[in-house]
LOFI-498840 format. One record per residue: residue number from 1; residue in one letter; chain; x negated, y negated, z of N, C-alpha, C, O in turn. Coordinates in nm, 2 decimals. Each point is the difference from the previous one (the first is absolute). Example, Ala and Ser with C-alpha at 12.3 -4.5 7.8 and 13.67 -1.06 7.14 Angstrom:
<atoms>
<1 "a" "A" <-1.32 0.57 0.78> <0.09 -0.12 0.00> <-0.09 -0.12 0.00> <-0.10 0.00 0.07>>,
<2 "s" "A" <0.14 -0.11 -0.14> <-0.09 -0.11 0.00> <0.08 -0.11 0.08> <-0.05 -0.11 0.01>>,
</atoms>
This chain:
<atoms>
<1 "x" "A" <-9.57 -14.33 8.21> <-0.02 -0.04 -0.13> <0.08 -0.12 -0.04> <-0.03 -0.11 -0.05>>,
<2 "x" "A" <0.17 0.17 0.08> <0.10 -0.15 -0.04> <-0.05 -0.11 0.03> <-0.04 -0.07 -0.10>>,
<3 "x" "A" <0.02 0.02 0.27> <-0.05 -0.09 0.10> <-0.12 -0.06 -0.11> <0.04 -0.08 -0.09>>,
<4 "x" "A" <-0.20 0.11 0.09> <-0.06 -0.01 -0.08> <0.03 -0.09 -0.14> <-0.04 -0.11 -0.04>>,
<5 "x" "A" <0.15 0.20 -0.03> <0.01 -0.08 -0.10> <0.11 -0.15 -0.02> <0.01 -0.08 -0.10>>,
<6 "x" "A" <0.04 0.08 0.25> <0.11 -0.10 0.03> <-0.14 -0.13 0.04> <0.00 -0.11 -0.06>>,
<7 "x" "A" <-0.10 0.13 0.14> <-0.10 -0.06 0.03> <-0.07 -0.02 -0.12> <-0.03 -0.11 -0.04>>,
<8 "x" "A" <0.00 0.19 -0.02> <-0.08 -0.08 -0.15> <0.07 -0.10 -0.07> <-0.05 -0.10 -0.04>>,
<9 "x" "A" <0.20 0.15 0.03> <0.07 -0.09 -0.03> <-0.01 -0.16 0.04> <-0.01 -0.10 -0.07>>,
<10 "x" "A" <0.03 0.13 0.20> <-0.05 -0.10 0.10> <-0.08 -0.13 -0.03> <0.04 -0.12 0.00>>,
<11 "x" "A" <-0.21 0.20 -0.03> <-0.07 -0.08 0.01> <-0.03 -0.02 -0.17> <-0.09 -0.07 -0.05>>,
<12 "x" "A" <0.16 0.13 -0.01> <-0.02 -0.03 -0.15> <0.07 -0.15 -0.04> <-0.05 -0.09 -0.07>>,
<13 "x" "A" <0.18 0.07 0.16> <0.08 -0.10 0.04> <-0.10 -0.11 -0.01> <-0.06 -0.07 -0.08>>,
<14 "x" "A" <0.07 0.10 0.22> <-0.09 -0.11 0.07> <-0.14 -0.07 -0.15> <-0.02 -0.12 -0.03>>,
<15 "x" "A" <-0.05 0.22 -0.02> <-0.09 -0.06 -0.05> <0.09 -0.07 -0.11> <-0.02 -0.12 -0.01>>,
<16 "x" "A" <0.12 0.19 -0.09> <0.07 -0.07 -0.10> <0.03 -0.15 0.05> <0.02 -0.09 -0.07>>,
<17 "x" "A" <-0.01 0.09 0.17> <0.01 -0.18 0.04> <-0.09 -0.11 0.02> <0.00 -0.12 0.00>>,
<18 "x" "A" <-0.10 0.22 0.00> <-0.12 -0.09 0.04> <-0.05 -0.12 -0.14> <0.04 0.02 -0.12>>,
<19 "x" "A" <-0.10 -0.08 0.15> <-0.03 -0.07 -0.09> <-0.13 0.06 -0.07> <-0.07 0.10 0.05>>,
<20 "x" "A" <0.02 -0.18 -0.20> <-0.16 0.11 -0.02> <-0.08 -0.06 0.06> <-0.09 0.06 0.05>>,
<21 "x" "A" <0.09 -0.23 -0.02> <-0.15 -0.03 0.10> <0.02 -0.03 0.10> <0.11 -0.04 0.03>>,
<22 "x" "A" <-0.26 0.07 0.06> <0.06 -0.03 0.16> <-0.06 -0.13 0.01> <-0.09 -0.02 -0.09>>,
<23 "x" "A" <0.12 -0.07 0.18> <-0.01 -0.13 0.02> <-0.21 0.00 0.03> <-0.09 0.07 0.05>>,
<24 "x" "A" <0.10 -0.13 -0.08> <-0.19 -0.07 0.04> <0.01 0.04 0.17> <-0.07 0.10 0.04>>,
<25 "x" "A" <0.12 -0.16 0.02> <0.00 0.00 0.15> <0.05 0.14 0.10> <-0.03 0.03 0.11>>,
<26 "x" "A" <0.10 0.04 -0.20> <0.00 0.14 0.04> <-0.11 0.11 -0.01> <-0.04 0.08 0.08>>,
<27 "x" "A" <0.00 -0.10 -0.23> <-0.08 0.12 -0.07> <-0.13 -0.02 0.09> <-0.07 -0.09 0.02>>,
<28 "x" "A" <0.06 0.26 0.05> <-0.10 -0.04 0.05> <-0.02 0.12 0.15> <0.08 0.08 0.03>>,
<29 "x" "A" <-0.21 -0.09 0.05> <0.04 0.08 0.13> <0.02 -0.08 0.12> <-0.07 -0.10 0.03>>,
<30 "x" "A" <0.19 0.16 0.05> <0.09 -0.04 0.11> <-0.06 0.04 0.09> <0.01 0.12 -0.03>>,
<31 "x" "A" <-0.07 -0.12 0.16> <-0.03 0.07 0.14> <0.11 -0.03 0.14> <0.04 -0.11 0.04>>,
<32 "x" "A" <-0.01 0.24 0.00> <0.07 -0.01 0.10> <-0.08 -0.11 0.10> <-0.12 0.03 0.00>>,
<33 "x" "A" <0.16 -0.14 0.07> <-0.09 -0.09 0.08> <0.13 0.02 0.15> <-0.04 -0.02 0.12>>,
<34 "x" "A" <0.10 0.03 -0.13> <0.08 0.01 0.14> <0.14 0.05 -0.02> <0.07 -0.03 -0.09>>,
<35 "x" "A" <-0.05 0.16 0.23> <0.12 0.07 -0.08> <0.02 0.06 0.20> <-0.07 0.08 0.06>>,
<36 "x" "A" <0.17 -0.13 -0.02> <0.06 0.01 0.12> <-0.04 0.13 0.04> <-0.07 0.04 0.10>>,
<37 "x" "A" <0.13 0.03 -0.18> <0.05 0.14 0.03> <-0.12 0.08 0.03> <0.00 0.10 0.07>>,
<38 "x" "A" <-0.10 -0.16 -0.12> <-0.13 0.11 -0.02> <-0.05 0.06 -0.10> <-0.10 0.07 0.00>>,
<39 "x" "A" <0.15 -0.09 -0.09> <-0.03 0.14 -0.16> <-0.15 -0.07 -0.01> <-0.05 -0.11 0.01>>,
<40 "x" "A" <-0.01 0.28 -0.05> <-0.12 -0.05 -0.06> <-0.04 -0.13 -0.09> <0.09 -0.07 -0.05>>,
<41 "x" "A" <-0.23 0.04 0.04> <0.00 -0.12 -0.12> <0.01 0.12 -0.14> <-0.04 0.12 -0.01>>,
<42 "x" "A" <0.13 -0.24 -0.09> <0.02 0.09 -0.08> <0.00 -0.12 -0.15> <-0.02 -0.12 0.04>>,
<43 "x" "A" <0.04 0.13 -0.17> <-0.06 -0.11 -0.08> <0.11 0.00 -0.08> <0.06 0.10 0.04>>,
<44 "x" "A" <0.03 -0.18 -0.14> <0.04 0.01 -0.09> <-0.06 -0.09 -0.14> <-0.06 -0.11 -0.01>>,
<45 "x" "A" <0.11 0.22 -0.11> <-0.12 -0.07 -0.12> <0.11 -0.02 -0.10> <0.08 0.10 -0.02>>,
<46 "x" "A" <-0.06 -0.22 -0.06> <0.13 -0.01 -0.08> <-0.10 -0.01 -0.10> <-0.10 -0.05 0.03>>,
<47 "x" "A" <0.12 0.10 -0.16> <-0.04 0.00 -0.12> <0.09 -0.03 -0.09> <0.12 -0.01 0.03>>,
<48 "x" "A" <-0.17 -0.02 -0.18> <0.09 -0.06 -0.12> <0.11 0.10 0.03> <-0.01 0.10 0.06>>,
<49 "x" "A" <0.12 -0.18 -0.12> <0.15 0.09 -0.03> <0.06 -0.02 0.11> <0.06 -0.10 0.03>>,
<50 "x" "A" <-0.06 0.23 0.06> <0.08 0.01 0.13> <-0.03 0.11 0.08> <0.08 0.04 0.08>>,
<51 "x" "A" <-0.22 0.01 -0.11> <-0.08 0.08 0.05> <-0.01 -0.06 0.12> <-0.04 -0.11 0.00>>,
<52 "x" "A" <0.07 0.20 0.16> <-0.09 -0.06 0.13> <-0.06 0.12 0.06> <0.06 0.11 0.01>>,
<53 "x" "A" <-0.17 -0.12 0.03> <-0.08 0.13 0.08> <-0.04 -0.04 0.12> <-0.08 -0.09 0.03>>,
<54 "x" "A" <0.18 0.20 0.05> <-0.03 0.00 0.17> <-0.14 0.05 0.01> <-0.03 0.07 -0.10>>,
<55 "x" "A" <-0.07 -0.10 0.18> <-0.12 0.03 0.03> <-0.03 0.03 0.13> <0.00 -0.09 0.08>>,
<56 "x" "A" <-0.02 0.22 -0.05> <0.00 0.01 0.19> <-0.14 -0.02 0.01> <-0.07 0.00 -0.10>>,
<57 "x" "A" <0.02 -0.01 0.22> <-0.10 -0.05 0.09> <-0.09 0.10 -0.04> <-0.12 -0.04 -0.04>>,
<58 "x" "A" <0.15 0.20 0.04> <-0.07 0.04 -0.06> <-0.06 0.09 -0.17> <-0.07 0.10 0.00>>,
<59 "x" "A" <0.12 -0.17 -0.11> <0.00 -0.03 -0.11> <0.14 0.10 -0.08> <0.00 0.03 -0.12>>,
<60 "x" "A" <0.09 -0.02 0.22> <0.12 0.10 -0.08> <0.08 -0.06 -0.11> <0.04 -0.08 0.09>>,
<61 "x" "A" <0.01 0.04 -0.17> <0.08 -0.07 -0.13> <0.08 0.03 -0.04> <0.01 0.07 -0.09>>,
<62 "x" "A" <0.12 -0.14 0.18> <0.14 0.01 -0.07> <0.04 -0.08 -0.12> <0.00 -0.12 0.02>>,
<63 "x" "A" <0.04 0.17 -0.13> <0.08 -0.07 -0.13> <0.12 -0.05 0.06> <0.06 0.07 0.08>>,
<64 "x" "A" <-0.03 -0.20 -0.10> <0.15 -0.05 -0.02> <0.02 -0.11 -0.10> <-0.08 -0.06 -0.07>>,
<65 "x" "A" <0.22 0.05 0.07> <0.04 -0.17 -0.10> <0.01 -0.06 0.08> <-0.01 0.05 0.11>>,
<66 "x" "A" <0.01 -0.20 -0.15> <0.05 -0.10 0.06> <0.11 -0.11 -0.10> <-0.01 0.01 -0.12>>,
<67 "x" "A" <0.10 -0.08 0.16> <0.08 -0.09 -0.09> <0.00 -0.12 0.12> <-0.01 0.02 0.12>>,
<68 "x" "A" <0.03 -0.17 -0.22> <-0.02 -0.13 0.09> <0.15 -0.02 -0.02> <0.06 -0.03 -0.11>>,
<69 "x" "A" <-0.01 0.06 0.25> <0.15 -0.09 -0.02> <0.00 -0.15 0.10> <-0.08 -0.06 0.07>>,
<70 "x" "A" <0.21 0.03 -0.12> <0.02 -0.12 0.08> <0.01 -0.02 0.17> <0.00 -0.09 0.08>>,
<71 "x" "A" <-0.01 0.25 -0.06> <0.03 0.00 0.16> <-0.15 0.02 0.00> <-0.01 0.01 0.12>>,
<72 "x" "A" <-0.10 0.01 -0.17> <-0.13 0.11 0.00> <-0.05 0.04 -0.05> <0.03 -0.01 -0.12>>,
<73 "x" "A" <-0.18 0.10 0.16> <-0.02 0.11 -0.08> <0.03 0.13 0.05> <-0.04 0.06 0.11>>,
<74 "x" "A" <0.13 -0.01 -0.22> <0.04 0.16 0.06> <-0.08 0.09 -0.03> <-0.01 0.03 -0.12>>,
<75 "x" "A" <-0.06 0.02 0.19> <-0.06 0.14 -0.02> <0.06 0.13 0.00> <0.11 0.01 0.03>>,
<76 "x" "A" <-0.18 0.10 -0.08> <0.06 0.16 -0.02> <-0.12 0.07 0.01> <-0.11 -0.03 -0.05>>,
<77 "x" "A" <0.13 0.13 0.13> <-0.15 0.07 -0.03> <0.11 0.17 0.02> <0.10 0.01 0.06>>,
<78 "x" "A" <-0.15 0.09 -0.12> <0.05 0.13 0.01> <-0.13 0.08 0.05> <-0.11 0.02 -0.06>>,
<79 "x" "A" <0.14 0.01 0.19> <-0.12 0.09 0.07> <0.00 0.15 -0.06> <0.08 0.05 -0.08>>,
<80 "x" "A" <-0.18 0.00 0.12> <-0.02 0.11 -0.06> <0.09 0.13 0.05> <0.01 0.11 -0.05>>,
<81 "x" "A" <0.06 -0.18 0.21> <0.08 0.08 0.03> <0.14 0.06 -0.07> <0.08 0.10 0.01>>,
<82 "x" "A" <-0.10 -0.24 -0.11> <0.16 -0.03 -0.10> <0.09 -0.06 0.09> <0.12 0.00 -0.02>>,
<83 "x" "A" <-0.18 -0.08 0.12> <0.07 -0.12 0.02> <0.03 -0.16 0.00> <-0.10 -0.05 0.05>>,
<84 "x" "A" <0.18 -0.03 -0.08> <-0.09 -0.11 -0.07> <-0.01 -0.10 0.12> <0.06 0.02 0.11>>,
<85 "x" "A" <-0.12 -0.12 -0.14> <-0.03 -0.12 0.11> <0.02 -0.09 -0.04> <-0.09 -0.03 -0.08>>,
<86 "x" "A" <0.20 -0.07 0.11> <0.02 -0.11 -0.07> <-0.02 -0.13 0.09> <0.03 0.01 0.12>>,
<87 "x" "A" <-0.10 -0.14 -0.18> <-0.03 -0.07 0.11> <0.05 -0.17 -0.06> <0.02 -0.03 -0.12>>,
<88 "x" "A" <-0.01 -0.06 0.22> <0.01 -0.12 -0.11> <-0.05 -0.10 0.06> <0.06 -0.05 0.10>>,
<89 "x" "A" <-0.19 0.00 -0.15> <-0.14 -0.11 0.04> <0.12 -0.11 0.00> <0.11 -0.02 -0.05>>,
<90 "x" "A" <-0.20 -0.05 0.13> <0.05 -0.18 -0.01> <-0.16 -0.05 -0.02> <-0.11 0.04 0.05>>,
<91 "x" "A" <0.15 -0.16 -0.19> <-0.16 -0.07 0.04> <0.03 -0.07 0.12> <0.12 0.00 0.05>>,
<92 "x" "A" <-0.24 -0.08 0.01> <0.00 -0.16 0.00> <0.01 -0.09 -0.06> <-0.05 0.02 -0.11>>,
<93 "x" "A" <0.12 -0.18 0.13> <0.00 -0.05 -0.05> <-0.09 -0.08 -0.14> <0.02 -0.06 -0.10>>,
<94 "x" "A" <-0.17 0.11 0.21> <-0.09 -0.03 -0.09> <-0.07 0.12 -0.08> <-0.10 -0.02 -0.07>>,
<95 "x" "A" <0.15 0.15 0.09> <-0.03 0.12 -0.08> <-0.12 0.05 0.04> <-0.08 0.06 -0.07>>,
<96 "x" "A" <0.06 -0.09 0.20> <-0.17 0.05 0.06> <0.04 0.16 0.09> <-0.09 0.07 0.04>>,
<97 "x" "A" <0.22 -0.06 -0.02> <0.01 0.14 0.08> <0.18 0.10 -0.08> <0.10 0.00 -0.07>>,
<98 "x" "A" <-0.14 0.06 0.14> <0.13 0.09 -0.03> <0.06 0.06 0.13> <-0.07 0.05 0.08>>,
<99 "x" "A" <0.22 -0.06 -0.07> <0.04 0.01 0.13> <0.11 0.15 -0.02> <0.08 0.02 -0.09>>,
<100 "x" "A" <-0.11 0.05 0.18> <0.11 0.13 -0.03> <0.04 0.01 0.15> <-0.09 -0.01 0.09>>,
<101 "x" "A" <0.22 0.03 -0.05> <0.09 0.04 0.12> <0.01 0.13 0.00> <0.06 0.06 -0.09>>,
<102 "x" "A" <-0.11 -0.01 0.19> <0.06 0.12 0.03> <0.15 0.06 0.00> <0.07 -0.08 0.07>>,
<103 "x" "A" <-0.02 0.15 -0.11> <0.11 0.05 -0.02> <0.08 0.05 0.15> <0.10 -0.04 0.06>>,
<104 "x" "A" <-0.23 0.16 -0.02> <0.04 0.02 0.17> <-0.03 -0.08 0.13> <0.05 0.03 0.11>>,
<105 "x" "A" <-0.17 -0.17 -0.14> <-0.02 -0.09 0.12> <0.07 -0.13 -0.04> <0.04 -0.08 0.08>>,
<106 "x" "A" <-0.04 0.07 -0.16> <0.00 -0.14 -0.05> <-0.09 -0.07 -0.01> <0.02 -0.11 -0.05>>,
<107 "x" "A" <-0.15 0.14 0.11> <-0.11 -0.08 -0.03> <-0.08 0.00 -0.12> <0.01 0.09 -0.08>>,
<108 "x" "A" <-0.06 -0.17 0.07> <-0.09 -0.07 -0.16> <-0.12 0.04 0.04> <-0.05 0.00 0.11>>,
<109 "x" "A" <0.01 0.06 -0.26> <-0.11 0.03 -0.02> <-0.09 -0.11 -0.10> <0.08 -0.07 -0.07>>,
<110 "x" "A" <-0.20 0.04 0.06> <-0.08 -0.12 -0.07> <-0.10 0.03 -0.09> <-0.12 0.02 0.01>>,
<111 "x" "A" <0.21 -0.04 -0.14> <-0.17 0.08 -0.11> <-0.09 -0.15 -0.06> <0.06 -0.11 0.00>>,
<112 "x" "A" <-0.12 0.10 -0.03> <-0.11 -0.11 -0.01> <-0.09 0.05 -0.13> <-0.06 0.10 -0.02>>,
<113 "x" "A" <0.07 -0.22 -0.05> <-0.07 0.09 -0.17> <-0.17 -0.05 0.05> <-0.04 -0.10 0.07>>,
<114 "x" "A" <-0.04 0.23 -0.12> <-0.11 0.01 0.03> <-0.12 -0.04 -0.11> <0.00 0.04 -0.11>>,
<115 "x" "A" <-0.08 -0.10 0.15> <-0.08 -0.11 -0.10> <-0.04 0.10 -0.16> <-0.01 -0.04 -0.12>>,
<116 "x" "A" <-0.01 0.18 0.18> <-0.05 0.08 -0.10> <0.04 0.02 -0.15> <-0.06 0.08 -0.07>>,
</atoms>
């Protein structure tokens, strides 16, 4: 229960930082397009505020925040296990992909916003 409420905490945080709009070039859906390691294709969807929704391959829907810092974008997602997942995108230069490092390979993963 504590744990729980130390993590809502968490990501209540996290969203209080966020800004209220998301940039034109973010808002929008993300597709996994190349990811070393193997994980399924999987989608992410940023909406107004600081709303982001994980999207698995086969239509499951995780809630999280996101906030734009100067190092990134940090993500939070709290799984249903009650554990949270925190991640931190890099654009490209020219804002056409989003880059995430693995924590345990070190390899990059490649999200690519999707025309839809």
């Amino acid at each position: 229960m504590h744990r729980r409420f130390v993590l809502g905490l968490s990501l209540a945080w996290l969203a209080g930082k966020a800004g209220a709009a998301t940039p034109g070039w973010l808002k929008g859906r993300w597709e996994l397009m190349h990811d070393p390691d193997g994980s399924p294709k999987d989608f992410l969807e940023f909406g107004d505020g600081n709303e982001v929704l994980s999207i698995s391959e086969r239509g499951r829907v995780t809630s999280g925040v996101f906030a734009i810092r100067d190092e990134g974008i940090q993500l939070s997602f709290l799984l249903p296990n009650g554990k949270t997942v925190r991640m931190l995108m890099l654009p490209s230069a020219n804002q056409r992909q989003l880059r995430v490092k693995s924590n345990s390979t070190g390899n990059v993963a490649v999200y690519e916003k999707t025309k839809r």
